[in-house]
N, C-alpha and C positions, 0 to 999 in steps of 0.2 A: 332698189335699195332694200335692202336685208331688214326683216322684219324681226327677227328672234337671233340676236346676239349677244355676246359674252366675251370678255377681259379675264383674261389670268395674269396674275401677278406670283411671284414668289423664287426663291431659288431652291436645290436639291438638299441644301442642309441649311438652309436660313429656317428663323421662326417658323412660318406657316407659307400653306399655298390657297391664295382665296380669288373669288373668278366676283363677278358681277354682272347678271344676266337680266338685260333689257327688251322688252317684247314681250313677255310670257302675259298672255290675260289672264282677270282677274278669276276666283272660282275653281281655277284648276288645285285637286285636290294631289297635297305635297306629302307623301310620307315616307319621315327622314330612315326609316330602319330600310324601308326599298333600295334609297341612296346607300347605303352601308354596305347592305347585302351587294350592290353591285362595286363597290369600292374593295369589299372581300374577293367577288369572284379577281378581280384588275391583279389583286397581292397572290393569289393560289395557281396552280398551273407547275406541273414536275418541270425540276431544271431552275427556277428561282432560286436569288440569291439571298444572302443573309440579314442582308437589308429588311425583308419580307418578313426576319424573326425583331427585328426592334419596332418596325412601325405595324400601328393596328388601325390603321387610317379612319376616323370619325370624321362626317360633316356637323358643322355648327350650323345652321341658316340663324346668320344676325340681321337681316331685314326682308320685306316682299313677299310675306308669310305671316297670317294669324287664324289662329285656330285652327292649323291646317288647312287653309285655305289661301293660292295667292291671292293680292291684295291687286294685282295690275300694277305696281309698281315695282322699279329694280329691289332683283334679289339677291343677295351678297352669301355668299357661301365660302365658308374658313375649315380646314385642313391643316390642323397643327402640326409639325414637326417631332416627333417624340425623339428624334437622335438629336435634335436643336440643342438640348444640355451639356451635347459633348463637344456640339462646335459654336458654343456663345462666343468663347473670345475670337473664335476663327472666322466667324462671320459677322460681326462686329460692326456697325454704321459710326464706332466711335473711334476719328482716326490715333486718338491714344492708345486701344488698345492692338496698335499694328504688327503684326506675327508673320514669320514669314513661315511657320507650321501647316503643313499640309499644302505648302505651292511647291508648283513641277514647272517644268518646263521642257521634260521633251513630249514631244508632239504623241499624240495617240492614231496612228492610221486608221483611218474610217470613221472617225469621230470629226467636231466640226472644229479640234484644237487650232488645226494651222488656218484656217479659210479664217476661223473668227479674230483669230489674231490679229490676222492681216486687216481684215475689216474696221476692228474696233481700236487695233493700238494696244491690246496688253500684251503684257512683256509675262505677269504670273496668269498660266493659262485654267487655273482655279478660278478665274471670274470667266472663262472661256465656257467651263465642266458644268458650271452651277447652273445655269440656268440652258444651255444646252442638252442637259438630263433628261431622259425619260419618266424623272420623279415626277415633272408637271402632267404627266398623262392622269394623274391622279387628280387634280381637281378639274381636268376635262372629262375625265367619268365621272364624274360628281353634279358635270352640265348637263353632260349626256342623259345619265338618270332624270334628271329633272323634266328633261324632252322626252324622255321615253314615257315621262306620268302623263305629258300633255298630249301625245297621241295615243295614251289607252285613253281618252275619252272619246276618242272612235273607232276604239277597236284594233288599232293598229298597234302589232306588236312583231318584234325582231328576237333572233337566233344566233348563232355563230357556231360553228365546225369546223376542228382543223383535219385540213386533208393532207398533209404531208409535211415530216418533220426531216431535214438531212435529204436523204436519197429514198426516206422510205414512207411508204403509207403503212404504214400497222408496224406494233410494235416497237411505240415510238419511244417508252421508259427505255429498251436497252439500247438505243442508238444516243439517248440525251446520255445514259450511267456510262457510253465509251468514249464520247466528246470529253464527260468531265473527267476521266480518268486521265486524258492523254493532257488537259490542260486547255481544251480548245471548245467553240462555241456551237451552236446550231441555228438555223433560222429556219421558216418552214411558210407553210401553205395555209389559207383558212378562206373561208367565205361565210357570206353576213347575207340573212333571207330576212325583209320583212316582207310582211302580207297583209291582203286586208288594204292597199294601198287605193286611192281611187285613181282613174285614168287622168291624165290632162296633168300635172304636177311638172313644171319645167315647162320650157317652151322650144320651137324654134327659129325664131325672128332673131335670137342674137346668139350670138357663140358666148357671150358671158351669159346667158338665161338658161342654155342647155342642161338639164339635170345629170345628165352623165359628166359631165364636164365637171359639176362643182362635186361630184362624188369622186371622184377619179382626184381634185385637188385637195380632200377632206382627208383620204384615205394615205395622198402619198407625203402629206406632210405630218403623218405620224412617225417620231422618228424612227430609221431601218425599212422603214416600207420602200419598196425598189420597183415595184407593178401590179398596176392594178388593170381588172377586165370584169367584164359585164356581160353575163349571161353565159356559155357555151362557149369555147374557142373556136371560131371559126375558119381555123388552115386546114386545109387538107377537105373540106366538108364544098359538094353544088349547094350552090344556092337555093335550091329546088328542095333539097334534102332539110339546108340547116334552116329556112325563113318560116315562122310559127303559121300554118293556113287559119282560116278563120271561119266557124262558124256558127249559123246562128240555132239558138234553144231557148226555148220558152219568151221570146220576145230580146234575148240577151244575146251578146255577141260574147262568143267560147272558144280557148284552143285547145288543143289537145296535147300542145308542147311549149314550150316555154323557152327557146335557145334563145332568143334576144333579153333574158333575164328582167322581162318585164320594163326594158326602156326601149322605145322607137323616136326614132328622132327629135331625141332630146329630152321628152316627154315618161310618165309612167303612162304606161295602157292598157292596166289594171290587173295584168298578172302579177306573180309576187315579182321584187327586186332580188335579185342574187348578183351578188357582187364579190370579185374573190380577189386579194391581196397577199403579195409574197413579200415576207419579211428576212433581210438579210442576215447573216451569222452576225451577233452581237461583236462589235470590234474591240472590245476590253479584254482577256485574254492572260489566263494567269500562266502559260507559256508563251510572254510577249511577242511582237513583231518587233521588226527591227526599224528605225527611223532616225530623227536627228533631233539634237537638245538646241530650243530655240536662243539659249543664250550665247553660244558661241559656236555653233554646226557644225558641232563631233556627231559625229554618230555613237548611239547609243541605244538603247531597246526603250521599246515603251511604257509610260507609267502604268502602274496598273491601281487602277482602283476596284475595290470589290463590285463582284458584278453576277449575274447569272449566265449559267451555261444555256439556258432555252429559254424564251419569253416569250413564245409564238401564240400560248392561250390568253398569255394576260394583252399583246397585240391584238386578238381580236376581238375582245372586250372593249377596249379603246377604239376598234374600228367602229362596233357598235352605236359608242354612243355619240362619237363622229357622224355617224351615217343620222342619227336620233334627232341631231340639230339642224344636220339641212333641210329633214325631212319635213318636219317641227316649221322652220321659216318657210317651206314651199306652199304647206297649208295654210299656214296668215297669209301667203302674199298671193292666194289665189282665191281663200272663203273671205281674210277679214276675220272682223269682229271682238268684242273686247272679252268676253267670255264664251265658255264652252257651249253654252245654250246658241247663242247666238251663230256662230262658227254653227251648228247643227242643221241651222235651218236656213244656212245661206247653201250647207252643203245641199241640201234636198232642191233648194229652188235652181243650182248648177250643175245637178249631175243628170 
């Protein structure tokens, strides 16, 4: 059972998006300008859309925090909406003020328009958009951050690098400035290093314990994420060549490489984590694709709503802090303990 979890509620243009995270021990020190700054980097990255020029995204923490310090109990984190004043009547809980303003209904290819439709029954696929958006990646970096404070109290801290945008590695500004030119989008490459990590983190007695397993399902239900891998690609490479040898210095066991990205069967083994995820071309598209209107299946192009030509840095931002929570639950669910002290010295008596 998951030791450090979290709830997000909210939609892409309702009031606010707020999470409530359960697990975090008491002590760990919270500071809200860290979350900001990492809520800025999610909004910055060339190729972002205009959305990025209305919201300036602030966390509130309205409980599970005093005086900078958590309390051990849930902490509830709020993300207001600052385009919310343009769409009060349009997102509305009050069935009087019912609009049919800003609903579509042909489908968006590569978006979750048709699947969710079919699933849930809506006919305007505006309740499809809202909470399908990648806006909630924003109060998931907002948890993220949170996890990320509770593993510097061991040192443990994470990176992110995109390695390839479109076709190309370098050079990535003039390949996003000819996407947006022709109307069309990019999706790209990145990979997420933390370090510092200790060995033993996951296990493997069960295929749901597996830590590659729950990173691989953290990473690919970011939306647009299409594959994720772990360490070194391994085609083309002997076994001889790509498996990290092992040896010993100073009492300690050392490699000299890294190609299993610091997971072996299931488990961290004390090299750093590298983990690299491809995010697909955004499918909004201000020279539409073509598809069909769910109200009566003419074909027609698809809606478009504003969107960005590239999001691959602010995706691996989110993979980050993705990666910061399972990391976060692996170490409760292996030291324990209700505070940082504690967790310290279960680490020394385990390792």
């Amino acid at each position: 059972m998951d030791k450090f979890r979290f709830l997000t509620a909210g939609e892409s243009h309702g009031r606010c998006l707020t999470a409530i995270i359960e697990g975090m021990p008491a002590g760990v020190a919270i500071d809200p300008e860290f979350i900001n700054a990492e809520l800025a980097r999610r909004q910055q990255g060339y190729g972002r859309g205009s959305r990025m020029k209305i919201e300036t995204d602030i966390v509130e923490i309205a409980s599970g925090v005093r005086f900078g310090k958590t309390l051990g109990s849930p902490i509830t984190l709020v993300i207001k909406n600052n385009d919310f004043e343009n769409w009060e009547k349009i997102m509305s809980i009050d069935p009087k003020d019912f609009t049919d303003e800003k609903s579509f209904t042909a489908y968006r290819p590569g978006h979750a328009d048709y699947a969710g439709s079919v699933k849930y029954g809506h006919v305007d696929l505006r309740n499809v958009l809202e909470r399908s958006s990648a806006r909630k990646t924003a109060i998931e970096t907002a948890v993220g951050a949170v996890a990320k404070l509770f593993l510097k109290e061991f040192g443990i801290e994470g990176k992110s690098n995109i390695l390839q945008i479109g076709n190309l590695t370098e050079n990535f500004q003039a390949e996003i400035d000819r996407a947006k030119e022709a109307g069309d989008t990019l999706g790209g490459k990145f990979e997420v290093i933390y370090e510092n990590l200790p060995a033993g983190l996951g296990s493997y007695v069960h295929w749901d314990r597996a830590l590659d397993g729950k990173l691989a399902r953290a990473l690919m239900s970011i939306p647009a994420v299409k594959a994720v891998e772990i360490g070194e690609n391994p085609l083309g490479t002997d076994g001889s060549r790509y498996h990290d040898e092992m040896y010993s210095e100073n009492g300690k066991i050392i490699r000299k490489t890294n190609h299993a990205g610091g997971i072996e069967g299931g488990m961290t083994n004390g090299e750093p984590l590298v983990i690299r995820a491809v995010m697909k071309p955004i499918p909004t598209m201000k020279t539409p694709l073509k598809t069909v209107d769910s109200a009566d299946l003419t074909e027609t192009s698809a809606h478009f709503e504003r969107s960005d030509v590239c999001a691959a840095e602010a995706c691996a931002v989110v993979a980050e802090a993705r990666i910061a929570c399972v990391l976060a639950d692996e170490i409760l669910l292996k030291f324990g303990g209700d505070n940082p002290e504690e967790i310290k010295l279960w680490q020394k008596t385990k390792i």
